[in-house]
C-alpha positions in Angstrom: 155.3 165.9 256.2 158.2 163.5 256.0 160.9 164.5 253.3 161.6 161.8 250.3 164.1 162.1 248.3 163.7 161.7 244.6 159.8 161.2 245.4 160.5 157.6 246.6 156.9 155.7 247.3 155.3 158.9 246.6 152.3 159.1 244.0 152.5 162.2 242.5 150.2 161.5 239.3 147.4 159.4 237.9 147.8 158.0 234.6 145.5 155.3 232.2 148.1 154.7 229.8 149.9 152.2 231.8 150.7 150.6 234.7 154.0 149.3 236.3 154.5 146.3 239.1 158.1 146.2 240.2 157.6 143.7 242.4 155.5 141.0 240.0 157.9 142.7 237.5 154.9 143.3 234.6 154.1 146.7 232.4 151.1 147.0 231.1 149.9 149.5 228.5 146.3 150.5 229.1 144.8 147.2 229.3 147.2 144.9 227.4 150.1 143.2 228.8 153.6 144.1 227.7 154.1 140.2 226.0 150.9 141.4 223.7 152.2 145.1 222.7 155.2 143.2 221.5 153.1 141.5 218.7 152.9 144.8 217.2 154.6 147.5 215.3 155.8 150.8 217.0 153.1 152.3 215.2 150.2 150.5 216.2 151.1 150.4 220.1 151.7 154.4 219.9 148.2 155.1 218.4 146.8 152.3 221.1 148.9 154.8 223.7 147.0 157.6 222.3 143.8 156.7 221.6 142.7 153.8 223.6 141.7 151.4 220.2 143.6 149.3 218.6 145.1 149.7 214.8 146.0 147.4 212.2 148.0 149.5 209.6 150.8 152.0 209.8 150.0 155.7 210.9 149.8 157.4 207.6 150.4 161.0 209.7 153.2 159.9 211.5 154.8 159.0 207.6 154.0 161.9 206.7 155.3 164.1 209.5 159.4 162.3 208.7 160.4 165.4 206.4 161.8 167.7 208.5 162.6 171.8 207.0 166.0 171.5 205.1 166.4 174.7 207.6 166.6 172.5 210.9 169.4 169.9 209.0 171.3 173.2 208.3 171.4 174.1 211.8 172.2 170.6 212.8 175.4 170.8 210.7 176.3 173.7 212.6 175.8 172.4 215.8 177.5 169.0 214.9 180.8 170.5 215.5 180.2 171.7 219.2 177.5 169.4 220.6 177.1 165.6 221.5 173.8 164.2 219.7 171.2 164.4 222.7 172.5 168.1 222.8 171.5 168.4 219.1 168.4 166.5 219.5 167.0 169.2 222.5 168.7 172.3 220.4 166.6 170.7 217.4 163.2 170.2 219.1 163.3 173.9 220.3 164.5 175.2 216.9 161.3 173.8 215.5 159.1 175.3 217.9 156.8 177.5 215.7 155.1 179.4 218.3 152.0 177.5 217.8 150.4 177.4 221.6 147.8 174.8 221.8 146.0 173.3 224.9 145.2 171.1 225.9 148.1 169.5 223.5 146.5 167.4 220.8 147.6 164.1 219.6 148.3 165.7 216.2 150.9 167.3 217.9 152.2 163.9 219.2 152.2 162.0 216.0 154.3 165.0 214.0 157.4 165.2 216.8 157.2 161.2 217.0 157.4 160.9 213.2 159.8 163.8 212.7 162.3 163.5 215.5 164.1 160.1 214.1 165.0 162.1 210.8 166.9 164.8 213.3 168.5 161.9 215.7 169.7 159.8 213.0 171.3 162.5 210.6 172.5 164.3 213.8 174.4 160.7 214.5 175.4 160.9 210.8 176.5 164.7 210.9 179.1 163.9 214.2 180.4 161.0 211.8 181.0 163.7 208.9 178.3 161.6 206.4 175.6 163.3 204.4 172.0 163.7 205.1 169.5 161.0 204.5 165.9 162.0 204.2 163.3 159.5 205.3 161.5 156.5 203.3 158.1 156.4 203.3 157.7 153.0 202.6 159.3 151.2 205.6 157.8 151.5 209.4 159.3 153.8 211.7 162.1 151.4 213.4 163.6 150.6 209.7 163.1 154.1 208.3 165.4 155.5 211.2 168.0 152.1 210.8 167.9 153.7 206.8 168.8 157.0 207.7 171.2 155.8 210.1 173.1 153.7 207.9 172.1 154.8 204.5 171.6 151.5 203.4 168.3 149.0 203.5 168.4 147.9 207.1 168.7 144.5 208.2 165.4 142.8 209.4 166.5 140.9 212.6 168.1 144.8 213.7 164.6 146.2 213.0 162.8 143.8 214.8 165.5 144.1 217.5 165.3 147.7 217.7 161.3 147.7 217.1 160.6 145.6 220.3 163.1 148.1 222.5 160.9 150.9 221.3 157.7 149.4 222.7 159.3 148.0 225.3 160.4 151.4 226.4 157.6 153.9 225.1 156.0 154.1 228.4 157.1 153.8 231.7 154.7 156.1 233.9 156.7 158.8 235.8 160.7 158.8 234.6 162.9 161.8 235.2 161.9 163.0 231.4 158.4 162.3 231.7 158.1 164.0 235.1 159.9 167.0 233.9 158.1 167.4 230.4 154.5 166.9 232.7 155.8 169.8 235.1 156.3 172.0 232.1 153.2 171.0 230.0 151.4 171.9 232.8 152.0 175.5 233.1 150.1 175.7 229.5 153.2 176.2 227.8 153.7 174.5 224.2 154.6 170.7 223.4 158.2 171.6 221.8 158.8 173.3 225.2 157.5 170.1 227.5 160.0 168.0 224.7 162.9 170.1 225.0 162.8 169.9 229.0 162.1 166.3 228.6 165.1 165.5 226.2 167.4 167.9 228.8 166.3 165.1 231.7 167.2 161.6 229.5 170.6 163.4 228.0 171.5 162.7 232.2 174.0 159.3 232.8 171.4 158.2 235.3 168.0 158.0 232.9 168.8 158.0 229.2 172.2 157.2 229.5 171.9 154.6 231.6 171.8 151.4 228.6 175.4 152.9 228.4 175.9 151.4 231.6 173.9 148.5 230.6 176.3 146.4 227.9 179.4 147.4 230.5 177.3 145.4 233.5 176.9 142.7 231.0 180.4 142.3 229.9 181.4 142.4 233.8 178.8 139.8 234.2 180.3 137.1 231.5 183.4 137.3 233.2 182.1 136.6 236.9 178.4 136.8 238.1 175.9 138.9 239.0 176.5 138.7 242.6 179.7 139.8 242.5 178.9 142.9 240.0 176.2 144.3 241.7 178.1 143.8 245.0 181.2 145.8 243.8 178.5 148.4 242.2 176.9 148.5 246.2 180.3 149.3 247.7 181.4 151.7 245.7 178.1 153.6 245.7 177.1 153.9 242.2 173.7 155.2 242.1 173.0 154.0 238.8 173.0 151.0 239.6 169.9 151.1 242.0 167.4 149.9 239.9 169.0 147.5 238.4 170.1 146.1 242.3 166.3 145.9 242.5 165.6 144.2 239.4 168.3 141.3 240.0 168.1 140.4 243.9 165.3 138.1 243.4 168.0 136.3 240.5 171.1 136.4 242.5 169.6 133.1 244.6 168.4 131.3 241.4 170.3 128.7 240.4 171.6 127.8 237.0 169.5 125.3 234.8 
């Protein structure tokens, strides 16, 4: 058997819940096109995810699930001193882990780390910046109840609907490094928190969750000479990083400007 690196052309997995064409460059999730998941809140495409229907009002359990134990915030402060926030958010997700083994993993499960985890990411943010806690609001959907804690302050409707259409835009992608590595985990049997934790280890990496870091520096490159010329210095000097988005932009290097 031949030997590829990083898994390249290999399928490794099946999966329902979406389905990826590089080359005609769509994402769909389950049977509705990326375009049409964008009509929708957070919310409504992660139950769609989950269950396979569609919804038309906010997930009361995911509401619900935004408190998180004063306990875990007391921790965070600790940890705020030492550690960078992805390293706060993995420390955080194990730190919650009860000991409650389930499996198969029910979507229960899901909806409480997906409601709870913002309240931990944003006061962690707010902890390295020496600012108080903020506990959630239940009366705003999930993308403007994390810009509240955040900011502390009644978040601007064009930056949640900004933020809102990343977040489905992003919520599944098949097979990433953080997927792959929660999926190898989960399917020992062990726990959800421990799946989340390796998960949350893989994205902290400069080369999957920090790579939109890498993102607004190609873009400020780009407005002051082109694309060609960026992803041709980014070829020579080897930058892995930079792979997919080579992929993503060959096909627009040719196009000319309207």
């Amino acid at each position: 058997m031949d030997y590829q690196p990083g898994l390249k052309g290999i399928t490794a997995v099946e999966t329902k819940i979406s389905e990826i064409d590089g080359e005609e460059g769509t994402l769909r999730y389950r049977t509705r096109e990326l375009s049409d998941c964008m009509k929708d809140s957070f919310e409504e495409v992660a139950h769609f995810i989950w269950n396979g229907v569609d919804q038309t009002r906010t997930t009361g359990q995911m509401v619900q699930s935004r408190s998180v134990d004063p306990t875990y915030l007391n921790l965070l402060k600790d940890l705020s001193e030492k550690q960078s926030i992805p390293t706060m958010m993995r420390s955080a997700m194990s730190f919650m882990d009860q000991s409650v083994d389930e499996w198969p993993v029910s979507i229960d499960t899901a909806i409480k780390l997906t409601g709870g985890m913002p309240t931990i990411a944003a006061n962690a943010y707010r902890m390295t910046k020496g600012r108080s806690v903020v506990q959630p609001r239940e009366d705003l959907n999930h993308a403007a109840n994390f810009l509240y804690m955040i900011h502390g302050k009644e978040p601007n409707p064009a930056h949640v609907r900004a933020l809102e259409a990343y977040m489905v835009a992003t919520m599944e992608h098949g097979l990433n490094a953080s997927t792959f590595a929660a999926r190898v985990v989960i399917s020992t049997m062990s726990d959800a928190h421990s799946a989340a934790t390796a998960a949350i280890g893989a994205l902290k990496g400069p080369l999957h969750g920090g790579a939109p870091s890498g993102v607004i520096e190609y873009l400020d490159e780009v407005q002051q000479t082109s694309v060609k010329d960026v992803v041709d210095r980014k070829v020579q000097a080897g930058v892995k990083s930079w792979d997919l988005v080579i992929e993503s932009t060959k096909r627009l290097i040719h196009v000319p400007k309207l």
